[in-house]
C-alpha positions, 0 to 999 in steps of 0.5 A: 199908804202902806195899810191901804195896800195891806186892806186891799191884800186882805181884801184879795185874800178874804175873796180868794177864801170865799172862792175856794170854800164855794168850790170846796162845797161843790165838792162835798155836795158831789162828794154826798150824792156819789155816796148816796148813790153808792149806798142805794147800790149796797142797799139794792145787792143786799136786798138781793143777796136776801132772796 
């Protein structure tokens, strides 16, 4: 009976890292946009400092 337990913990273990990459890919996702936006920003002050 032991391996039973031991696939149900692999099995806890396995979702527990599927949850966390899903929330570490929201992250990066927001992580992306803020850069674009920031990159957007510098583009728009260089074009700026152009004129």
């Amino acid at each position: 009976m032991k391996s039973i337990s031991s696939l149900k913990q692999i099995k806890k273990d396995r979702d527990g890292l599927i949850s966390d990459i899903a929330r570490l890919r929201e992250q990066l996702i927001g992580a992306q946009y803020i850069l674009s936006y920031l990159n957007q920003k510098i583009q728009e002050a260089e074009k700026e400092g152009e004129r």
